[in-house]
FISEMI-516321 format. One record per residue: residue number from 0; residue in three letters; chain; x, y, z of N, C-alpha, C, CB in turn. Coordinates in steps of 0.05 Angstrom, whole numbers, m for minus. Atoms other than C-alpha are relative to their C-alpha. Glycine has a CB too. Layout:
! residues N
+------+------+-------+--------+--------+--------+--------+--------+--------+--------+--------+--------+--------+--------+--------+
| resi | resn | chain |   n.px |   n.py |   n.pz |  ca.px |  ca.py |  ca.pz |   c.px |   c.py |   c.pz |  cb.px |  cb.py |  cb.pz |
+------+------+-------+--------+--------+--------+--------+--------+--------+--------+--------+--------+--------+--------+--------+
|  NUM |  ALA |     A |      X |      Y |      Z |      X |      Y |      Z |      X |      Y |      Z |      X |      Y |      Z |
...
+------+------+-------+--------+--------+--------+--------+--------+--------+--------+--------+--------+--------+--------+--------+
! end
This chain:
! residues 162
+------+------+-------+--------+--------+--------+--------+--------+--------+--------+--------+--------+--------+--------+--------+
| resi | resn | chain |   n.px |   n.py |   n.pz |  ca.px |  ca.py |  ca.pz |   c.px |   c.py |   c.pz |  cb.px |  cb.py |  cb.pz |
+------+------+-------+--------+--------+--------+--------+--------+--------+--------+--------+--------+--------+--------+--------+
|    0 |  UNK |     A |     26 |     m4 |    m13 |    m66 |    144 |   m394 |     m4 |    m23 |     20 |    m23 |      1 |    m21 |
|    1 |  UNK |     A |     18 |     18 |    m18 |    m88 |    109 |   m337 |    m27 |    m17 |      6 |     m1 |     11 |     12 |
|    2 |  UNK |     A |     23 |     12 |     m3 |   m136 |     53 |   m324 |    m11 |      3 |     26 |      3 |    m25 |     m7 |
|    3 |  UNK |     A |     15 |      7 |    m29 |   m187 |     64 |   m263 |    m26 |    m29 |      0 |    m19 |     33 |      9 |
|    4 |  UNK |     A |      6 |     27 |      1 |   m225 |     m3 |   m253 |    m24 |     16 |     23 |     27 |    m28 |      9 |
|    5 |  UNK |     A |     18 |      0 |    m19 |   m300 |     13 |   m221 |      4 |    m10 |     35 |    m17 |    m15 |    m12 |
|    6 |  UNK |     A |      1 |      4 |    m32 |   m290 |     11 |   m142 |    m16 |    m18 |     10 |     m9 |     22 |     14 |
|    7 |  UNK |     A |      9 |     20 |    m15 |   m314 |    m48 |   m101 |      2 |     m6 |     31 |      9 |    m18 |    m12 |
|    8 |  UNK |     A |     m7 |      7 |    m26 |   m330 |    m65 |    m28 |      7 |    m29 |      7 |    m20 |      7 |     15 |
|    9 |  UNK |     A |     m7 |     26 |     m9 |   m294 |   m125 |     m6 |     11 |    m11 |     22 |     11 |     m7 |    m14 |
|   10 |  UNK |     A |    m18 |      9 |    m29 |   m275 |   m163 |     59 |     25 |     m8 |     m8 |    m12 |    m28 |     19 |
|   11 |  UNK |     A |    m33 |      6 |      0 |   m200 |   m166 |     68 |     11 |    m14 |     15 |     15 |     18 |      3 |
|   12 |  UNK |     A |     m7 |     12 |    m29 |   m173 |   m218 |    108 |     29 |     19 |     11 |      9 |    m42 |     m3 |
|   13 |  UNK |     A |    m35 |    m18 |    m14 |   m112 |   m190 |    164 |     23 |    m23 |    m19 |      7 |     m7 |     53 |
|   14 |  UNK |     A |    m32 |      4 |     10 |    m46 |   m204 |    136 |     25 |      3 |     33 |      8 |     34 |    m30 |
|   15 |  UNK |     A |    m23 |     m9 |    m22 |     19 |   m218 |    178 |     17 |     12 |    m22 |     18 |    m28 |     20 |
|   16 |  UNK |     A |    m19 |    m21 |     14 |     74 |   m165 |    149 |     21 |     m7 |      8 |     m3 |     28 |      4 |
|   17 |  UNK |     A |    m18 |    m22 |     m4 |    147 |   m152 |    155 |     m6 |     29 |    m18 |     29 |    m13 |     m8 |
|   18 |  UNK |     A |      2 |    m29 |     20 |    149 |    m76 |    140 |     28 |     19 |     12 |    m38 |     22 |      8 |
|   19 |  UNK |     A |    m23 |    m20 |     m5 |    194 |    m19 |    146 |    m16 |     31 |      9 |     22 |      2 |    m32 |
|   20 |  UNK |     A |     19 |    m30 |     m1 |    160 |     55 |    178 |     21 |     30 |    m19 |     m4 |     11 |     46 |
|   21 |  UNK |     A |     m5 |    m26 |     18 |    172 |    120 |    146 |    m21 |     23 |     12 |     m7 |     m6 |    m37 |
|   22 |  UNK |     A |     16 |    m27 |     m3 |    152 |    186 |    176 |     14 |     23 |     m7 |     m8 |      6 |     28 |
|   23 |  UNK |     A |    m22 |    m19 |     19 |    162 |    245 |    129 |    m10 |      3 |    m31 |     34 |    m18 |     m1 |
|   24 |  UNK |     A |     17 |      1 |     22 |    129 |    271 |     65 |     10 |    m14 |    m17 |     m7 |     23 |     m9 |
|   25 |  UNK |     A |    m11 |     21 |     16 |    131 |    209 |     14 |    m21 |      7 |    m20 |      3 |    m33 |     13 |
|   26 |  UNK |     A |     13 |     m1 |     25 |     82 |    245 |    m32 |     14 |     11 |    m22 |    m23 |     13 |      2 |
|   27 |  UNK |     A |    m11 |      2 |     22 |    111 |    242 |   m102 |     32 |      1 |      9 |    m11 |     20 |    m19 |
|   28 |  UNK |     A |    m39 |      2 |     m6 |    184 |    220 |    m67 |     m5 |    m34 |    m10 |     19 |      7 |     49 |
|   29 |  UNK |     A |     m3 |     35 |     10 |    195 |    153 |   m105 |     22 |     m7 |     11 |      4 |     m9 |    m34 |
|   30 |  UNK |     A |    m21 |     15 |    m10 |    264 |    152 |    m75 |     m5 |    m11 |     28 |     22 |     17 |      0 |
|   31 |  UNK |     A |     17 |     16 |    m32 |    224 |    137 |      1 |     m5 |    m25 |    m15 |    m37 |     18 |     17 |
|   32 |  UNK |     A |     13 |     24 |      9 |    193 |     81 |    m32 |     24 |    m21 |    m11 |    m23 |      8 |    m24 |
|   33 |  UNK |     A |    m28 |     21 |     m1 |    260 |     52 |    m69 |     13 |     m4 |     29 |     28 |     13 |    m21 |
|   34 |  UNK |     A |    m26 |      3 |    m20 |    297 |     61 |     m3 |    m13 |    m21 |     23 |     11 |     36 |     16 |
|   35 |  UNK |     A |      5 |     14 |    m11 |    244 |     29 |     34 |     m5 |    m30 |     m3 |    m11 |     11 |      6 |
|   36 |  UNK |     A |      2 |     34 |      9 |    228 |    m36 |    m10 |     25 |     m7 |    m11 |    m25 |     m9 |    m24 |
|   37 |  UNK |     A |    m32 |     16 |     m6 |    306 |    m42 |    m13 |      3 |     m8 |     15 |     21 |      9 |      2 |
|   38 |  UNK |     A |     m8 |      2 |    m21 |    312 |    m41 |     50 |    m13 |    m36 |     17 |     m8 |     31 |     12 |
|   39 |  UNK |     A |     20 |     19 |     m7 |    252 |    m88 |     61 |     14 |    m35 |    m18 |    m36 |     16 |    m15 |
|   40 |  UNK |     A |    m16 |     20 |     25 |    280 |   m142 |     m6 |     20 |    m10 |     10 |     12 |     14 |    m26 |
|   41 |  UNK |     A |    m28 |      9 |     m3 |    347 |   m135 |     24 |     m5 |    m22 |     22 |     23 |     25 |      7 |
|   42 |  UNK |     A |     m9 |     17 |    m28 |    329 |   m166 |     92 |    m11 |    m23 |     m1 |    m10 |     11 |     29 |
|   43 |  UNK |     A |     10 |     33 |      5 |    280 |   m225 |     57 |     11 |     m8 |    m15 |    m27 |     m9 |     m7 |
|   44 |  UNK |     A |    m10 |     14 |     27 |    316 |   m236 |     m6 |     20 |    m27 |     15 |     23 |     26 |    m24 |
|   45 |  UNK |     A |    m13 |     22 |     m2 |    372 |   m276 |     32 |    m18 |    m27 |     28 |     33 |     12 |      8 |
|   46 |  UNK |     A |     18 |     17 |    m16 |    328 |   m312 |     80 |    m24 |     m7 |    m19 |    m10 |     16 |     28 |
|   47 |  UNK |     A |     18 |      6 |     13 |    289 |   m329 |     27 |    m32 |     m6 |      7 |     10 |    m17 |    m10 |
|   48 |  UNK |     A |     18 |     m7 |      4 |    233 |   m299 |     42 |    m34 |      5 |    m27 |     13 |     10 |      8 |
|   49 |  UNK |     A |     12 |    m16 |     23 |    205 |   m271 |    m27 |     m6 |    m33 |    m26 |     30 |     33 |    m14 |
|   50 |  UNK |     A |      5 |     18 |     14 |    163 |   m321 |    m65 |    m30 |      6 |    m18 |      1 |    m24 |     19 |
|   51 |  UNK |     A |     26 |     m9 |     17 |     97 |   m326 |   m117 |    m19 |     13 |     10 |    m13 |    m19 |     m9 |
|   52 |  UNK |     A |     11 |     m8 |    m27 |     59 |   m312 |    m51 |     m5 |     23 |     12 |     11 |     m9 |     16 |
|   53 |  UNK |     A |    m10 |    m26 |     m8 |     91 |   m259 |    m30 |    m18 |     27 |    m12 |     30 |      2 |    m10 |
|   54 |  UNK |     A |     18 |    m25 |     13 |     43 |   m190 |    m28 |     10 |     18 |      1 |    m24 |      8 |      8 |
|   55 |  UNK |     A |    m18 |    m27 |     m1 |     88 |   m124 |    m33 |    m30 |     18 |      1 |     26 |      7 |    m33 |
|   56 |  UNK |     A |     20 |    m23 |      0 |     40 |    m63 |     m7 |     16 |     16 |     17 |    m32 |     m5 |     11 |
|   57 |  UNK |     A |     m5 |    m28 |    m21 |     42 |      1 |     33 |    m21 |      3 |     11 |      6 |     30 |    m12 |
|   58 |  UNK |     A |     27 |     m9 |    m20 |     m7 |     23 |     93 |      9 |     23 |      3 |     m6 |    m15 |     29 |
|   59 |  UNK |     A |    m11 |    m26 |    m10 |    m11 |     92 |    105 |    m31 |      6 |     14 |     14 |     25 |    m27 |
|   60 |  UNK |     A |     22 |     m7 |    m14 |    m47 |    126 |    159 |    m12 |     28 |      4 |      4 |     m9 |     21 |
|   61 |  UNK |     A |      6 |    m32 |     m6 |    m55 |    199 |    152 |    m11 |      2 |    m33 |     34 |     24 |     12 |
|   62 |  UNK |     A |      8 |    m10 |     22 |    m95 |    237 |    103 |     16 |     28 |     m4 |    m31 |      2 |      0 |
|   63 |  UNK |     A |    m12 |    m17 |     10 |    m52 |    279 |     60 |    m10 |     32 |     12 |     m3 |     m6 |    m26 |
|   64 |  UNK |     A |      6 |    m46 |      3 |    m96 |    352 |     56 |     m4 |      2 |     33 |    m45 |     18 |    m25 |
|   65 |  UNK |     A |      5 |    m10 |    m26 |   m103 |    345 |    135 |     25 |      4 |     26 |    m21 |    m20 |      7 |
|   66 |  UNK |     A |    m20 |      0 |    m28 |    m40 |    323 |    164 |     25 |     11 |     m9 |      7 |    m33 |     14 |
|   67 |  UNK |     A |    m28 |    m16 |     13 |     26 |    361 |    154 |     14 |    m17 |    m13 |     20 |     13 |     20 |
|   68 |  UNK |     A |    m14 |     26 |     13 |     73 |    322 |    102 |     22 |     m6 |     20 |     13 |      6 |    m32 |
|   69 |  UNK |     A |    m14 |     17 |    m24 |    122 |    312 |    160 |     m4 |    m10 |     14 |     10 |      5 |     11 |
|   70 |  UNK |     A |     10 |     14 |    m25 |     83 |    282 |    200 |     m7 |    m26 |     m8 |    m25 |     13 |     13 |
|   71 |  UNK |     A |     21 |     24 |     10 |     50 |    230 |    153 |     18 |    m31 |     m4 |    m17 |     11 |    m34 |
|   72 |  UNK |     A |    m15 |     17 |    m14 |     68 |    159 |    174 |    m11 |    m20 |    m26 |     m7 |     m4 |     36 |
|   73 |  UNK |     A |      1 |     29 |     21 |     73 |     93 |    123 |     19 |    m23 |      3 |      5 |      8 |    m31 |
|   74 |  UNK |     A |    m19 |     26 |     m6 |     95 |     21 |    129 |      4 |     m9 |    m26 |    m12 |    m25 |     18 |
|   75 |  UNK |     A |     m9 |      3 |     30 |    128 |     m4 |     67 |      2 |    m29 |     13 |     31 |     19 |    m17 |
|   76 |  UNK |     A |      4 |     22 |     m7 |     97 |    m82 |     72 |      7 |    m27 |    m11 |    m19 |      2 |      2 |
|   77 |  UNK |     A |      8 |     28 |     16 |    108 |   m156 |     51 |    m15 |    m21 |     15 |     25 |    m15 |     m9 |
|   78 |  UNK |     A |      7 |     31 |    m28 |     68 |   m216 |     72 |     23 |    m17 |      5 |    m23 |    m28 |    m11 |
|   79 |  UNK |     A |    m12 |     23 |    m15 |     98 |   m267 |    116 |     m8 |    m22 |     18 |     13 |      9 |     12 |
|   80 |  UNK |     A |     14 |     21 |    m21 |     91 |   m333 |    155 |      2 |     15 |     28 |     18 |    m33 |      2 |
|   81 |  UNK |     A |      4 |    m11 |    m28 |     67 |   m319 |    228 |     37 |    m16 |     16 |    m40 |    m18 |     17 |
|   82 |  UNK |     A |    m30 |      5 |    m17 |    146 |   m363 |    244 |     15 |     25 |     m3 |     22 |    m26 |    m14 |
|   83 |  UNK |     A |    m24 |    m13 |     13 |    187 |   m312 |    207 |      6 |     24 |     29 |    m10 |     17 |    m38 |
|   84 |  UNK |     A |     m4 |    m22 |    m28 |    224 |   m269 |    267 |      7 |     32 |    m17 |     37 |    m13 |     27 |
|   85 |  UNK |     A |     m3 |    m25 |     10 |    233 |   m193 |    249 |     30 |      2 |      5 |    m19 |     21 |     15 |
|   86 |  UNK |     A |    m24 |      0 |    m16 |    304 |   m166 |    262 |      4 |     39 |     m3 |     29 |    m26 |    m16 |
|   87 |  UNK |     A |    m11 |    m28 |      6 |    333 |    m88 |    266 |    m25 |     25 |    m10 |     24 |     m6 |    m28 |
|   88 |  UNK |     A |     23 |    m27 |     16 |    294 |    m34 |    223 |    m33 |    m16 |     m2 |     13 |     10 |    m44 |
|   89 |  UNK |     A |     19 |     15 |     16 |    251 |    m93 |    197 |    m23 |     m8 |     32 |     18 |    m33 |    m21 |
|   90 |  UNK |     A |     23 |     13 |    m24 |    183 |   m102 |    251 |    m20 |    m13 |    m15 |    m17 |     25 |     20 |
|   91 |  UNK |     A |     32 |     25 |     10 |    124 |   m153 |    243 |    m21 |     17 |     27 |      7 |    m55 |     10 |
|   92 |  UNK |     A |     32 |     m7 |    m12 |     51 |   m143 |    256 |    m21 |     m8 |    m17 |     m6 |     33 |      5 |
|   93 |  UNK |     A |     23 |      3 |     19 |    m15 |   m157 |    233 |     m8 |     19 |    m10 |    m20 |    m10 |      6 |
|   94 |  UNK |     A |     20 |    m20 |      7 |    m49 |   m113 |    188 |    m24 |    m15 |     m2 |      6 |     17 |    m27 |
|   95 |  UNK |     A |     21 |     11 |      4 |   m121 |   m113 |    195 |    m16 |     m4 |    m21 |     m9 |      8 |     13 |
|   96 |  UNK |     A |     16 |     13 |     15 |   m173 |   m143 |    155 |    m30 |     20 |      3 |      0 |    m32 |     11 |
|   97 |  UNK |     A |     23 |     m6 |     m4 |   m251 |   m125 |    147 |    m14 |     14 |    m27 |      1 |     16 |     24 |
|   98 |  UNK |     A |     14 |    m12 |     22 |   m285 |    m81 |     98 |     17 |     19 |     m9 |    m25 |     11 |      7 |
|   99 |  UNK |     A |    m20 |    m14 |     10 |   m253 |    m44 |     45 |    m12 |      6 |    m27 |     27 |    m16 |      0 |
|  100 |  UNK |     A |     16 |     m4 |     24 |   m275 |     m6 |    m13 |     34 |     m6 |    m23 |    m20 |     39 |     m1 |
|  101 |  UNK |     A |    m30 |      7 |     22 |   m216 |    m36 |    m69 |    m16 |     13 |    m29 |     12 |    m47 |     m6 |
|  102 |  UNK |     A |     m5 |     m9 |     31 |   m201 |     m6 |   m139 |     24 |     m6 |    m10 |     m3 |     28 |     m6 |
|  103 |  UNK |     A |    m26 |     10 |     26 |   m161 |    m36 |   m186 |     11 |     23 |    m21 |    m14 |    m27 |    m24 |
|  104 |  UNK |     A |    m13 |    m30 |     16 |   m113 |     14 |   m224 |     29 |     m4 |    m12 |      5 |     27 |     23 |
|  105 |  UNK |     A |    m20 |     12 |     18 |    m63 |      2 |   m278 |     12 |     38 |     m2 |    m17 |    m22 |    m36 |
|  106 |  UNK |     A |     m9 |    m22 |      2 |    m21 |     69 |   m272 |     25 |      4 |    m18 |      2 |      7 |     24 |
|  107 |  UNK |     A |    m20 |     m5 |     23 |     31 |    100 |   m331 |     23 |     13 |     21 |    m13 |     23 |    m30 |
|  108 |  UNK |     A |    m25 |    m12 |    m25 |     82 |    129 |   m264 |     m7 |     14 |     17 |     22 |     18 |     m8 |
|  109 |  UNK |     A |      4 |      2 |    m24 |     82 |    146 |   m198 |    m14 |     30 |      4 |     27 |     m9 |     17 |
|  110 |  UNK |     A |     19 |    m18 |     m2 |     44 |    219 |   m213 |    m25 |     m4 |      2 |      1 |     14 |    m15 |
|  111 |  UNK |     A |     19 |      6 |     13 |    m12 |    180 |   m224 |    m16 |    m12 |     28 |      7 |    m20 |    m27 |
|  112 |  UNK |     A |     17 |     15 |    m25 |    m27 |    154 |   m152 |    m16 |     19 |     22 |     21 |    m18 |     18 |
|  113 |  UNK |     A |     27 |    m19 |    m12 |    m54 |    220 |   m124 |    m29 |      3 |    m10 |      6 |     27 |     m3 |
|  114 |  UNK |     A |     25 |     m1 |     12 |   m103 |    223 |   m171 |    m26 |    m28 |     m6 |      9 |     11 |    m26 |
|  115 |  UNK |     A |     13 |     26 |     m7 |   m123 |    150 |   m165 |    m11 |      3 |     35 |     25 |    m29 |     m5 |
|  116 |  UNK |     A |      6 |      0 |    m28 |   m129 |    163 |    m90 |    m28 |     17 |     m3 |     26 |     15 |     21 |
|  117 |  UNK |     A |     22 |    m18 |      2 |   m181 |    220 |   m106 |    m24 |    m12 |    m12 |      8 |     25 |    m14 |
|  118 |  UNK |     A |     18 |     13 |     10 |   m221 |    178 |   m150 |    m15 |    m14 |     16 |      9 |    m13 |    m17 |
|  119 |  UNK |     A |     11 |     14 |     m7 |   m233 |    128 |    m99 |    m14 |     14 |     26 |     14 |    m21 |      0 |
|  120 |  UNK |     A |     17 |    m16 |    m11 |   m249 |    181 |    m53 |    m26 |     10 |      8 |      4 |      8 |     m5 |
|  121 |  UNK |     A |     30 |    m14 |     14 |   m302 |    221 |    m92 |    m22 |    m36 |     m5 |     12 |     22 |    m44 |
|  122 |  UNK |     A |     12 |     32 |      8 |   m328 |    139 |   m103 |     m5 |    m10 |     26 |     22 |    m23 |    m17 |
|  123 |  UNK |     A |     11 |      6 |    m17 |   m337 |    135 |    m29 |    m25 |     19 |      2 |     16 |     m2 |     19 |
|  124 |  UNK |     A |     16 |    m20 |     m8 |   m366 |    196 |    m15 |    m23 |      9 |    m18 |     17 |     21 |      6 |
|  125 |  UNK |     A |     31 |     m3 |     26 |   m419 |    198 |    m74 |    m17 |    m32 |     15 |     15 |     m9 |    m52 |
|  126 |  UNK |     A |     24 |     28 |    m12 |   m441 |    125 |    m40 |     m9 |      1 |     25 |     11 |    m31 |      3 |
|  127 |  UNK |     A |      6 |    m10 |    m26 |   m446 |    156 |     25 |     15 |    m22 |     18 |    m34 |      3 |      6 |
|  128 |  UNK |     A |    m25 |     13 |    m13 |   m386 |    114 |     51 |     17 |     16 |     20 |     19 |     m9 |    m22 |
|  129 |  UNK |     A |    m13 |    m16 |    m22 |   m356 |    139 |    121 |     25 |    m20 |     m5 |    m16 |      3 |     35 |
|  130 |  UNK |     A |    m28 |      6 |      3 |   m278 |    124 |    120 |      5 |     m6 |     27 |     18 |     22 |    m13 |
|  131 |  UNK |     A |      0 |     16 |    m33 |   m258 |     75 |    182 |     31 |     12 |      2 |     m5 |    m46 |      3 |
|  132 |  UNK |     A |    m32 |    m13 |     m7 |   m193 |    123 |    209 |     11 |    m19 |     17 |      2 |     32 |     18 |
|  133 |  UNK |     A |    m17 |     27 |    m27 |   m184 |     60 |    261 |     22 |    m11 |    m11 |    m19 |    m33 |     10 |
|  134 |  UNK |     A |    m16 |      5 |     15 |   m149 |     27 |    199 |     19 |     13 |    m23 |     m9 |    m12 |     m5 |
|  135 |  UNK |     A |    m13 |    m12 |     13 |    m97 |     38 |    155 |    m19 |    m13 |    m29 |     32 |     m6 |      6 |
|  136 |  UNK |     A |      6 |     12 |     29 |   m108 |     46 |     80 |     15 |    m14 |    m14 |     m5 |     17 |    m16 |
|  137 |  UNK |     A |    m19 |      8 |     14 |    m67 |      3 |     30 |      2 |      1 |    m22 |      5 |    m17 |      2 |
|  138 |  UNK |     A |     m3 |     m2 |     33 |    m38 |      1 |    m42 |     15 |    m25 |     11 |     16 |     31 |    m22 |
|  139 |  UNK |     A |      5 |     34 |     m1 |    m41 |    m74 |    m53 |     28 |      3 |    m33 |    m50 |    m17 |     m8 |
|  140 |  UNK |     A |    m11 |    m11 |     30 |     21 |    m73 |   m114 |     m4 |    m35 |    m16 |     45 |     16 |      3 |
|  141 |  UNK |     A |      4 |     16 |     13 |      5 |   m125 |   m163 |     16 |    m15 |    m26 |    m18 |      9 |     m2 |
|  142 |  UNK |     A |    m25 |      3 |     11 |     64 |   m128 |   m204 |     22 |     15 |      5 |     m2 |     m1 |    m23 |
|  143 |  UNK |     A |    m26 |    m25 |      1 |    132 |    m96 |   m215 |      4 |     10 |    m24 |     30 |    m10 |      7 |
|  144 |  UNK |     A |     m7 |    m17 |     30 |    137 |    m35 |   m263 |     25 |    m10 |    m19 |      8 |     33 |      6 |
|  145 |  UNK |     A |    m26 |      2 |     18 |    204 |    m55 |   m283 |     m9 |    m16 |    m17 |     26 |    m11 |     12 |
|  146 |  UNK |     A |      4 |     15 |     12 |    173 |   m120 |   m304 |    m19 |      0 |    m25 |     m2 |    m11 |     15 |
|  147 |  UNK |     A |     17 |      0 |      5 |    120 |    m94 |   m342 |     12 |     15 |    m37 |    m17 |     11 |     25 |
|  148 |  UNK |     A |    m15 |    m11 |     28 |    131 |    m70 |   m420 |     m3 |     30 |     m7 |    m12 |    m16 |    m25 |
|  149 |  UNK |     A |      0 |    m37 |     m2 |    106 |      6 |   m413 |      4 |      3 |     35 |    m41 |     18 |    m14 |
|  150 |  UNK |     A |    m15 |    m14 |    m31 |    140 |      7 |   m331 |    m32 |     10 |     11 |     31 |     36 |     m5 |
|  151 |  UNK |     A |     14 |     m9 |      1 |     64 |      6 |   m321 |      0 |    m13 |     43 |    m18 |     m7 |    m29 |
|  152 |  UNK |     A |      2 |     11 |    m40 |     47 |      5 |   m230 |    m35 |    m10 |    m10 |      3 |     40 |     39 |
|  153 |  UNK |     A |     27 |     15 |      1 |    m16 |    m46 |   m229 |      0 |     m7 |     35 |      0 |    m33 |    m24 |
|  154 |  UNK |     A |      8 |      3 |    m33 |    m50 |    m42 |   m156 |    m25 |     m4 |      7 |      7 |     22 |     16 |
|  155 |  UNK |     A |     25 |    m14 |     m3 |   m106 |    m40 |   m122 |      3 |     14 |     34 |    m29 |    m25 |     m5 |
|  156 |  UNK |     A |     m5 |    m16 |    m10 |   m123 |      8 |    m82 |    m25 |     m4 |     28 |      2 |     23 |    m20 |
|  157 |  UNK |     A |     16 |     18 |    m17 |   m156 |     m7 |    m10 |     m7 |     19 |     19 |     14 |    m25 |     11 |
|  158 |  UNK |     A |      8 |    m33 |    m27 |   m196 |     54 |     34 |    m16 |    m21 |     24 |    m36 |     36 |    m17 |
|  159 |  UNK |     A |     20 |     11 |    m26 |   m229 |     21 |    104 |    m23 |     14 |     m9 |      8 |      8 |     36 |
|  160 |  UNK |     A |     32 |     m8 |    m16 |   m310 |     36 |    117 |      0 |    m19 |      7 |    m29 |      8 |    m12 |
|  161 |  UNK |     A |     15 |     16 |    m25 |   m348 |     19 |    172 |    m30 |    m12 |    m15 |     m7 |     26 |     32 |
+------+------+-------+--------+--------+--------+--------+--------+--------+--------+--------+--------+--------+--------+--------+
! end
């Protein structure tokens, strides 16, 4: 069973990223997601990149029930110093900052993040919260399942309003 954690509005500062893009339905494809934070691991692990610091997320910018699943676009993210140079697949950018409704969410496997998405949803739209489409949304990941003793995904979960 899944933990949902009461929804909160909170300022987010911008983040600098390396990320990796992905356009192409990545709902319930876990192998998009290994292939992309391989891909992402592989290019900081030896540049020792990856430290306590380090924030592993995803931005995605399309809403599922509106935009075709081939179309729908996601950056598979880590933080980084503003030196670090990008190289190949791997691009830098800022993601933005500002207002953000976050929910914390301790999930039992990766079926579990549609229905966390809907939660925080129905938790805008009952507060009369308009959804800022300028930004992307993020899943903030807060540990690693592997690491965890029930392979549990701990995130929070991050919608823009204006």
């Amino acid at each position: 069973m899944d933990v949902l954690n009461e929804p909160e509005i909170k300022e987010i500062e911008e983040r600098n990223v390396a990320y990796v893009s992905y356009v192409g339905n990545y709902l319930g494809n876990t192998g998009v997601f290994e292939e992309l934070f391989g891909k992402l691991c592989g290019w900081a692990g030896p540049k020792q990149l990856m430290g306590p610091d380090t924030v592993m997320m995803s931005a995605y910018y399309d809403d599922p029930a509106v935009t075709p699943p081939e179309e729908l676009k996601l950056d598979v993210c880590m933080t980084i110093g503003d030196d670090v140079e990008a190289e190949g697949e791997i691009k830098k950018k800022k993601l933005p900052g500002g207002k953000y409704v976050v929910m914390q969410a301790e999930l039992t496997g990766p079926e579990e993040y549609g229905p966390a998405w809907e939660k925080i949803v129905e938790w805008l739209m009952g507060n009369n919260l308009e959804i800022d489409m300028s930004r992307a949304s993020y899943e903030i990941y807060l540990n690693s399942p592997d690491e965890h003793p029930q392979k549990h995904h701990i995130l929070d979960i991050c919608m823009p309003v204006k």
